[in-house]
N, C-alpha and C positions, 0 to 999 in steps of 0.2 A: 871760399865760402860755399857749403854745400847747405840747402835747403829740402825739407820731408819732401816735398814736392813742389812738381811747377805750379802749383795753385797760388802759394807763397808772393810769388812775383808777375802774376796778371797785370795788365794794364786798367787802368779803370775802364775803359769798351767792355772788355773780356770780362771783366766783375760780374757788371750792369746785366751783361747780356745774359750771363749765367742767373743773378738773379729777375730776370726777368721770366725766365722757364720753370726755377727752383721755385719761385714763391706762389702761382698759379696753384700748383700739384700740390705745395705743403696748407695752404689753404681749403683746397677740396679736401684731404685727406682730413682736416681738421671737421669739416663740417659732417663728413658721416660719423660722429662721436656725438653719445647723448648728452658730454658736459659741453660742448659748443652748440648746441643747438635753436638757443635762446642766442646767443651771441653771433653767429657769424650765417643765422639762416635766412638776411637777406642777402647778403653778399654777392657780389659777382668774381667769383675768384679767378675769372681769366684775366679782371680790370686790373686786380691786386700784382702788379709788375715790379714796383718799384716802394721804395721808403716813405715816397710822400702818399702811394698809395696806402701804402700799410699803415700810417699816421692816421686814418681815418677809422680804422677799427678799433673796437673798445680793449683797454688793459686787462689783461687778465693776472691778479693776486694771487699769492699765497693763500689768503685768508678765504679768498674765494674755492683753490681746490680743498682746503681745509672744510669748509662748508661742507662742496659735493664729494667728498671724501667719506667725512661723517654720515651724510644721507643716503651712498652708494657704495660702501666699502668694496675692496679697499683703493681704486684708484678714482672715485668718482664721474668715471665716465671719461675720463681725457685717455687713455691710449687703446688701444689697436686688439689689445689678445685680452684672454682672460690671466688673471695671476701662474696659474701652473702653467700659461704657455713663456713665462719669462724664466732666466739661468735662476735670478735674486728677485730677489722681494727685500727693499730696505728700510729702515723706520730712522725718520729723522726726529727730532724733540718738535711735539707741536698736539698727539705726532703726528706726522705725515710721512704717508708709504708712497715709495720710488720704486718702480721697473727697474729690474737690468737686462741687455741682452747677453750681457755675460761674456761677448767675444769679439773681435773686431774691433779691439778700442773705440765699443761704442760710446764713452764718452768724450775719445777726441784727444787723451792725452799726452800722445805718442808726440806729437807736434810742436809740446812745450817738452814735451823731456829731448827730443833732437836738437829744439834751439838751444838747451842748456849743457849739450854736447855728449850728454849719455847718449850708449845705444851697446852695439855687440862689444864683450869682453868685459862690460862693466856688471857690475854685482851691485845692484841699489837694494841699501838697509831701509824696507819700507815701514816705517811709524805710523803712517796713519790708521786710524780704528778699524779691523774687520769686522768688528760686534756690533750691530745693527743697523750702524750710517753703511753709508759705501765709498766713503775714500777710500779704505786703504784698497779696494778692489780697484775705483777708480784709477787709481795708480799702477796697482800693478796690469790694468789691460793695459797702460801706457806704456808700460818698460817692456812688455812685451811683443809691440809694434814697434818697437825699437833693437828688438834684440837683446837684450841687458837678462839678467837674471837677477832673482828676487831673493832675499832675504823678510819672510812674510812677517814681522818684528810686532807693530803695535805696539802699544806705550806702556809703562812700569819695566820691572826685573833688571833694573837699568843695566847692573854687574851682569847679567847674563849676555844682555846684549851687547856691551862691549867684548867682551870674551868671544861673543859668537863674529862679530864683524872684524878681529884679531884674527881668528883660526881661518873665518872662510874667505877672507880677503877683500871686504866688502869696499868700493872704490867711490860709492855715491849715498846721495841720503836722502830720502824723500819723508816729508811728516811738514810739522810745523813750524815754524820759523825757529820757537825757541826752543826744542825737544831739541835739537842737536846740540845748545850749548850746554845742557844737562848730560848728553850723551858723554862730550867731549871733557867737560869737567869730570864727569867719573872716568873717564880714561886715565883724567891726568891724577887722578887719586890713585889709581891701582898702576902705577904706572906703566901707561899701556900704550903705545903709539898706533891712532889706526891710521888706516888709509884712503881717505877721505878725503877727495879733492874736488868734488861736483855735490853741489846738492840743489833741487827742486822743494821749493818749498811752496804750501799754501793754508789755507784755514785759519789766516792770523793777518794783522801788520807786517814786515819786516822793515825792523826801526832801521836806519841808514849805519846808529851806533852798533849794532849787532851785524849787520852788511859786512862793516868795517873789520870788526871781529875776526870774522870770517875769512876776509881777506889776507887777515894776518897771517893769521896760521895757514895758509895755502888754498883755504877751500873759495870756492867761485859759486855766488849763492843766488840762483834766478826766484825769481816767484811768479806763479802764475792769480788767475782767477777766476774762480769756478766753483757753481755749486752744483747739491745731489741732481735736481733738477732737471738742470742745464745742460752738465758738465763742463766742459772746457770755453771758456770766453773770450779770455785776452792773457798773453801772457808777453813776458820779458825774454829779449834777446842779448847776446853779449853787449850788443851795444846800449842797452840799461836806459834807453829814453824813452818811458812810458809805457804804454802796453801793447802790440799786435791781437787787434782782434781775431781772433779763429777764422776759418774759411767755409763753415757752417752754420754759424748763425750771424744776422741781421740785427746789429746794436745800433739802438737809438738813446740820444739825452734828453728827456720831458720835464717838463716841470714836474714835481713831486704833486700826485693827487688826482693831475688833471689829465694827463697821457700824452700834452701836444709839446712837439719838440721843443728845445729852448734855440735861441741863437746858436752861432757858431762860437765856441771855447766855452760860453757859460758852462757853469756847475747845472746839475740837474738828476734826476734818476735814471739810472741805467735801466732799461726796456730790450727784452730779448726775444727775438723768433731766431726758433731753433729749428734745421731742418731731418732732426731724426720722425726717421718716419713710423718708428714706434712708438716713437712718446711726442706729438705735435703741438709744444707749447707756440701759442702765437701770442705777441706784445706780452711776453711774461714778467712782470714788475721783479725787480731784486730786491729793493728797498736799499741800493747800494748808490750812493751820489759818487759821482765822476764826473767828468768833463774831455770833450773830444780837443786832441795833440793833432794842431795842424802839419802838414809834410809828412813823410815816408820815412820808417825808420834808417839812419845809416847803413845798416845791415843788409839792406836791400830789399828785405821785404816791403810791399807795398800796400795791403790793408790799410784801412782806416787804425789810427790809435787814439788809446783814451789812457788819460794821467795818472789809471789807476785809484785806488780805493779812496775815497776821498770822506770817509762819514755815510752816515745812514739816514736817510731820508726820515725813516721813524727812528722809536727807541729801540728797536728792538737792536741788541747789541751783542757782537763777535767776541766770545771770552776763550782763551785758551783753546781757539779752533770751533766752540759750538756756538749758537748764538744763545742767547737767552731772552726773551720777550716778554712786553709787559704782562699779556693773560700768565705765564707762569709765578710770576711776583706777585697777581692778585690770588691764583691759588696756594702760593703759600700761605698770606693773609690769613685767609680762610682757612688754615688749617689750624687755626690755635686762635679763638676766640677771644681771648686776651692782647690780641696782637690787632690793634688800631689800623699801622700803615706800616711797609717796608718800602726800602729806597736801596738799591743795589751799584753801587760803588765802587769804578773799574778803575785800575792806576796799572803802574808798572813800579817794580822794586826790582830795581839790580836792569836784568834784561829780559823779567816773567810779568806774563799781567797776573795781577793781583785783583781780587772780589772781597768788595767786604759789604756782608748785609746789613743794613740800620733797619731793629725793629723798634716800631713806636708800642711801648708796652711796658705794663709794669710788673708783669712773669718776671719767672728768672727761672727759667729751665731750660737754659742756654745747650745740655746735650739734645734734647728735644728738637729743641729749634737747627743746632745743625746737622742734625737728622731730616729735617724736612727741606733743610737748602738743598744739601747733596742729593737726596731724593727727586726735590721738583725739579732743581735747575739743571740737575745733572751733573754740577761741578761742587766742590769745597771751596768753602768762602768763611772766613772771618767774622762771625756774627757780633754784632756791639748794640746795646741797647740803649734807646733813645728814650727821654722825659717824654710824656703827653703833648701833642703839641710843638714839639722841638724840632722835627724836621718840616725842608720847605715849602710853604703851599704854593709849587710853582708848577701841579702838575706831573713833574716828572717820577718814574719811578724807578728809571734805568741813567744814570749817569757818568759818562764816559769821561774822566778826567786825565787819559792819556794825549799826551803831545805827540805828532807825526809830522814833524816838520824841523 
């Protein structure tokens, strides 16, 4: 077993002690920032040593850099430089603009592609988006600290890219869980054998039936979890029990709302301080429920581990790698006058999630309307129109009817 580094296998002393020094400085660094200023300027950050310490500082949201975003374009006051001192500037749906440092796998995900046994001689077909989010960057600073070379791919031209991962010998696959089985089926339609025996996946579920898949045909399929954010959080190692938390950031499980830990094993929201020192998110909410995996994984890494993706605290919901959230469902609404309420409708068919929008209204300019899905939400979805009145007043407006179990 060969691991990215000895950080991997610290003893929990050697953790502690590191974050004992780590969290002090990622704290100062926080409070010269004008979007922490209200927030952590009584603080004593030399106190801030330890987890139970850091439990006592307030959560910091999404919806909160989203706020100071809008008020402070474009980073709200949370990092370090001005925009032109960063590689990227990225726009997630919301939107919300993310730094990059551009080099040094500064998102961290060199660490999950060595657990999943890429590195030098391997050619990773990278899928995920270069056009505004920053996975597929995020990945490739990953394969880069690994050694591996890039195949820069992105999603659609599917024929092209099998053809391309044919000719250049592509041996790994990094995108979303289900974009390879789309890759692979167009292989097996042009009858095309690639060479694909590792892949890194993330930005989705990966259902166990699809795992399985995978394993048929030869491929060995890890998943990590990580957002623009963040970057790198927890990921899977060969030995596939849970998640290995990162060696950079400090995960906590809270209660949804409130920021204070839950028990040990309870479900809860995953809470993140991250120790990049350009972008210093402290107690950063995910809106992502998990629950901490007692013991050390097999593999020998020794990090805390968490169960992995477990549901989302809110509605807000992971479709085919992006999320979708309720303000964007209410600005569809609002885009067509005649349209009462909409309810958005996650499933799976086959091994794809599937989106289908329910409008409450009595239009019928149903190209209109999926004109404004694919616009607001970002994705194609199935529009069906509801009677007045006919969908449920329970609230919801995002409903995820996928099984993960």
């Amino acid at each position: 077993m060969t691991y990215f580094d000895a950080l991997e296998t610290r003893s929990d002393d050697e953790r502690a002690a590191f974050w004992a020094e780590a969290l002090p400085r990622q704290i100062a660094c926080a409070q010269g920032l004008a979007g922490y200023e209200s927030r952590l300027a009584s603080v004593d950050a030399d106190a801030v040593t330890d987890a139970a310490a850091l439990a006592r500082l307030p959560v910091l949201r999404k919806s909160d850099l989203g706020r100071a975003q809008a008020a402070h374009p474009p980073f709200g006051g949370y990092v370090v430089r001005q925009a032109a001192g960063f590689a990227q500037v990225f726009q997630s749906p919301g939107p919300i603009y993310e730094p990059s440092g551009g080099e040094n796998d500064w998102w961290r995900m060199g660490r999950f592609l060595h657990a999943a046994g890429i590195g030098a001689g391997d050619i990773v077909q990278n899928c995920f988006s270069y056009h505004l989010t920053p996975a597929g960057m995020i990945f490739e600073n990953g394969a880069r600290a690994v050694g591996a070379a890039v195949l820069p791919a992105g999603t659609g031209q599917t024929e092209l890219q099998v053809t391309a991962s044919r000719d250049i010998g592509v041996t790994a696959y990094a995108g979303t869980p289900d974009y390879l089985k789309v890759l692979l089926d167009k292989a097996d339609a042009m009858g095309v054998t690639l060479g694909i025996t590792k892949a890194a996946v993330g930005g989705g579920a990966l259902f166990p039936s699809l795992r399985a898949e995978y394993a048929d045909r030869g491929i060995r399929c890890l998943q990590s979890y990580a957002t623009a954010d963040l970057g790198n959080i927890a990921y899977e190692s060969a030995a596939m029990e849970g998640m290995i938390v990162d060696e950079h950031v400090l995960v906590e499980i809270v209660t949804p709302g409130t920021g204070n830990p839950v028990a040990p094993g309870e479900v809860g929201e995953v809470v993140v301080t991250t120790l990049n020192p350009d972008y210093p998110l402290i107690r950063f909410a995910t809106g992502d429920l998990s629950a901490v995996l007692p013991g050390i994984s097999p593999c020998g890494r020794t990090n805390m581990r968490i169960k992995g993706w477990m549901g989302r605290a809110d509605q807000t919901t992971k479709i085919k790698g992006m999320f979708v959230r309720p303000e964007q469902v209410a600005a569809l609404v609002a885009r067509h006058a005649e349209v009462a309420k909409a309810r958005v409708v996650v499933t799976r068919e086959g091994e794809m999630d599937a989106m289908a929008v329910h409008l409450e209204t009595t239009g019928t300019d149903m190209p209109g309307y999926s004109a404004s899905v694919a616009e607001v939400l970002k994705l194609k979805g199935r529009v069906e129109i509801a009677e007045p009145g006919s969908l449920p007043n329970d609230g919801l407006v995002i409903e995820d009817q996928r099984k993960y179990d």
